[in-house]
C-alpha positions, 0 to 999 in steps of 0.5 A, a space after each residue: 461490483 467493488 464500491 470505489 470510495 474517496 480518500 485522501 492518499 496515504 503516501 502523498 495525501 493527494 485525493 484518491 480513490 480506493 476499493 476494498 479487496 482480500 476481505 476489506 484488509 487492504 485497500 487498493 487505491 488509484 492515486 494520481 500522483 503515486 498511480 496504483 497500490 495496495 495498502 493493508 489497513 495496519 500498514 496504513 496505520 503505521 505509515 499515517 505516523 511514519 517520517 515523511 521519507 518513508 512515504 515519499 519513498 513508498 510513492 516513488 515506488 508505487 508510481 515506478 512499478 513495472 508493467 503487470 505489477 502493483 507496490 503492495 505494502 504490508 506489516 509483515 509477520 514474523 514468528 516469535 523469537 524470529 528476530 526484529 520485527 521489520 515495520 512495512 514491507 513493499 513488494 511488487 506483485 503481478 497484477 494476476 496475483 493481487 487479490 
């Protein structure tokens, strides 16, 4: 049984919701305006800071997800010498895929 904890959320700051899932390096929260997403823990950490159009746009995207999809936003890896490191990355994944 996953252990549902409070929060305010990320992207909206509205109370939410969240569980841990992929070994507790993300979280997957239930949020009543931006719906359902996850969130890993460094891309939480660098959206808390990020301008306030980035989550707002990140919260639109969650909310607008296609069916059988969740927003899942990362701190992508790049190899070295790769190019620009990109700062968050949200993609949609099929709910099947989510871990």
């Amino acid at each position: 049984m996953k252990l549902e904890q409070e929060q305010e959320c990320p992207l909206c700051s509205s109370p939410a919701s969240f569980y841990w899932v992929d070994y507790s390096n993300r979280k997957f929260f239930k949020c009543p305006k931006c719906t359902y997403y996850q969130i890993s823990k460094a891309a939480e950490k660098r959206i808390i800071d990020s301008p306030q159009q980035w989550r707002d746009e990140y919260s639109k995207h969650a909310s607008s997800a296609p069916e059988g999809f969740r927003l899942v936003i990362i701190v992508p890896s790049i190899p070295p010498g790769a190019g620009t490191q990109v700062a968050l990355s949200g993609d949609y994944v099929a709910i099947d895929d989510l871990p």
